[in-house]
C-alpha positions in Angstrom: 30.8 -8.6 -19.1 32.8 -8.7 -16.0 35.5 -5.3 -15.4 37.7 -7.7 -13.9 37.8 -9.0 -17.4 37.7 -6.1 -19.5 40.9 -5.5 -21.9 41.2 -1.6 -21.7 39.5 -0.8 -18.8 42.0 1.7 -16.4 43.0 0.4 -13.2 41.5 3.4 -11.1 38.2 3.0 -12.9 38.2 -1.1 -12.1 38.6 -0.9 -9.0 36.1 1.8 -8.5 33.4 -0.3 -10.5 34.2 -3.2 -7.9 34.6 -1.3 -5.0 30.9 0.8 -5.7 29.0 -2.7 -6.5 30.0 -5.0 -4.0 30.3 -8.6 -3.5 29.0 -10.3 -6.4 27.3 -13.8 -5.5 27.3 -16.3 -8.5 24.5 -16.4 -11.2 22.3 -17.0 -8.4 23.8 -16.5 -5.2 21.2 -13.7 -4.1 17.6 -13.0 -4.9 15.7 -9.7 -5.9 14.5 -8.2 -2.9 10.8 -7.2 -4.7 8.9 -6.3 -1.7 11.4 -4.1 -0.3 11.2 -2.8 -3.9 8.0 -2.2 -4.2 7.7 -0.3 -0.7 11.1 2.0 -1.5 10.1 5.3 -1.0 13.1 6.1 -3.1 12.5 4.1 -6.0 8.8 5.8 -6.1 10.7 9.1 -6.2 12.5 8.2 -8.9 9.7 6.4 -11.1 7.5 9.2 -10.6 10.1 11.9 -11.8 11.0 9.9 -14.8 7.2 9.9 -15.6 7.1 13.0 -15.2 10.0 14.2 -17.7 9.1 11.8 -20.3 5.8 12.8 -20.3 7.1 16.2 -21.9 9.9 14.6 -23.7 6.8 12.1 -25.2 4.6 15.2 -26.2 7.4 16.9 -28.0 8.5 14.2 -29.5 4.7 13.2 -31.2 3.2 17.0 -31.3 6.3 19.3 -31.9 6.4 18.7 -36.1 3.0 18.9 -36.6 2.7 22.3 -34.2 5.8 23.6 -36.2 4.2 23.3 -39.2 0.6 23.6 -38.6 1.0 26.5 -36.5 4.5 27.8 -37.0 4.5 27.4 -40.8 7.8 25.9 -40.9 8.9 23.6 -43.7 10.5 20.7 -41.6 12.6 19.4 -44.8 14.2 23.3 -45.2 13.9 23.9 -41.4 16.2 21.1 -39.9 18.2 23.1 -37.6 15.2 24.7 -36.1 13.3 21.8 -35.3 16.2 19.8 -34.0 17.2 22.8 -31.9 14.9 21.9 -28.5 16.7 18.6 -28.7 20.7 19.5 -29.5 19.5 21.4 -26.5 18.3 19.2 -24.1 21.0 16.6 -25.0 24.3 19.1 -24.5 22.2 19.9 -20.8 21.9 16.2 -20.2 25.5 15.9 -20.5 26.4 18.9 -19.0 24.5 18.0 -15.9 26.0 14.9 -15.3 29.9 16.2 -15.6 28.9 19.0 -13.5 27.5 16.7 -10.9 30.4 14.3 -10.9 32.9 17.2 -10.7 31.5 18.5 -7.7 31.1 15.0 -6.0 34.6 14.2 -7.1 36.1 17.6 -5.6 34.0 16.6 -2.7 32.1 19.9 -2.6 29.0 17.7 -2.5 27.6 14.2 -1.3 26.5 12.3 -3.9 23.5 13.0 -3.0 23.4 16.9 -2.6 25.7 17.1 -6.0 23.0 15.5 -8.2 20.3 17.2 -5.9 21.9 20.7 -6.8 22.6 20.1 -10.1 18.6 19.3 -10.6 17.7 22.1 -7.9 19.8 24.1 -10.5 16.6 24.7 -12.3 15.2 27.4 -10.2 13.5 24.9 -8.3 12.7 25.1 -4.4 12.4 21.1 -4.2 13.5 17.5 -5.0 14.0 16.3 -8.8 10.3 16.5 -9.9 9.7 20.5 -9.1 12.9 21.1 -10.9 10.5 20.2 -14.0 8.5 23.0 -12.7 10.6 25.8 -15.0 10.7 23.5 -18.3 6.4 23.3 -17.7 6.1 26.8 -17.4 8.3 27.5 -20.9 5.7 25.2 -22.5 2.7 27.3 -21.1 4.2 30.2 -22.1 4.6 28.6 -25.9 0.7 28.8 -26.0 0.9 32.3 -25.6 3.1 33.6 -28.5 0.7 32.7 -31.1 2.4 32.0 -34.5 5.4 34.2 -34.1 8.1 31.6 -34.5 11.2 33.3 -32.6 9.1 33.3 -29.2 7.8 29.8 -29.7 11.3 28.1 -31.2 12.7 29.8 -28.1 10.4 29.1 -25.7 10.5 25.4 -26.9 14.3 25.3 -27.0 14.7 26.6 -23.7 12.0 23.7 -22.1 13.7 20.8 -23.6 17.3 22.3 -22.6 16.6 23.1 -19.1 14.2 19.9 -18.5 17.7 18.1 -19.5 19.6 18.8 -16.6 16.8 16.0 -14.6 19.2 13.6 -16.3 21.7 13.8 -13.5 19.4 12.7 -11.2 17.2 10.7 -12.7 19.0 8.3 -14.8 21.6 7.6 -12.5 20.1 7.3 -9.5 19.5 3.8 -9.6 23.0 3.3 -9.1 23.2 5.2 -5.8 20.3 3.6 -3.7 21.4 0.2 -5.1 24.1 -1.0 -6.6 24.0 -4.6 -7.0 20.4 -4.5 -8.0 20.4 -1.1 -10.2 20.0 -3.3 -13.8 16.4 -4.8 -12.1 15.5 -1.1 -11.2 16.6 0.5 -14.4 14.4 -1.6 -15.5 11.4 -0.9 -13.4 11.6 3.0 -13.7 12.4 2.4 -17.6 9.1 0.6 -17.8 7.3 3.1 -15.9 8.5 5.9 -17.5 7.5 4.3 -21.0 4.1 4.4 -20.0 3.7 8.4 -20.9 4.8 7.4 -24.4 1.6 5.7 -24.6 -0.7 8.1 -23.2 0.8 11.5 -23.5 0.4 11.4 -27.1 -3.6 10.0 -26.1 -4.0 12.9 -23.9 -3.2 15.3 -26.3 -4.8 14.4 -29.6 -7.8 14.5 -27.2 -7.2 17.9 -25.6 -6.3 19.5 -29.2 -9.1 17.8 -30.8 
């Protein structure tokens, strides 16, 4: 539990790990700052983009079979490829977006800041991390538009959950950079938050499509 510890953990990346926490106090040598939590500007920013982007992950994930085969005509079982394909997507940009980041921030090209910035920004947006969700919302809209014709829509889908992965860099690691020591207590905040589309995203839209 402790990299100090750790059996094959490198040198260079111990020492890193130390150096980017901080002083450690004992089990309970320091307290959880939850007011200054609460009133992080920071923090909102990044609980409000993670709401954001799992409230399309969320809609895909509970609408996306039955569109595909109410409206697409696919046969899921036969059809495997093409209805994983928005996700194989979305996961190689997740990656992608977070070795990108950490190349330029390692070359020193960027801050950390501006690195992970760009790589979201990297979207074709013109603002922080939650705009850059701006391109993936239009591929959806569009998706309404081509009808049944599969091509268009499989496209269209593929390219919404692809580019919509590269808000990974930012938002998932970003806890990290605005706090180290406490970044477990805020994973968990924004992780909590950002389940909370899972619960009404899929409400919404049974509603909407009713």
């Amino acid at each position: 539990d402790d990299p100090r510890t750790h059996r094959r953990i490198s040198e260079k990346e111990k020492n890193y790990i130390i150096n980017a926490i901080g002083p450690q106090g004992s089990g309970h040598g320091w307290s959880v700052p939850v007011l200054r939590m609460a009133l992080s500007a920071p923090l909102w920013a990044i609980i409000i983009t993670q709401m954001c982007s799992n409230w399309s992950y969320y809609v895909l994930l509970t609408t996306m079979p039955t569109y595909m085969n109410n409206m697409l005509y696919f046969d899921l079982s036969s059809n495997a490829f093409l209805s994983a394909l928005p996700y194989l997507g979305s996961l190689l940009f997740s990656m992608l977006s977070g070795v990108t980041a950490d190349t330029l921030i390692e070359r020193r090209s960027f801050s950390i800041t501006t690195g992970k910035e760009n790589v979201v920004v990297w979207n074709f947006s013109l603002g922080g991390a939650a705009p850059c969700l701006l391109l993936p919302a239009g591929c959806l809209v569009a998706v309404g538009y081509a009808g049944c014709s599969a091509l268009p829509a499989v496209t269209l889908l593929t390219m919404s959950s692809t580019l919509g992965g590269a808000s990974a860099a930012g938002v998932y690691i970003n806890q990290i950079d605005i706090a180290p020591r406490y970044a477990g207590v805020l994973l968990g905040i924004t992780n909590t938050f950002g389940t909370i589309p899972g619960v009404l995203a899929p409400i919404v839209t049974g509603y909407l499509t009713e």
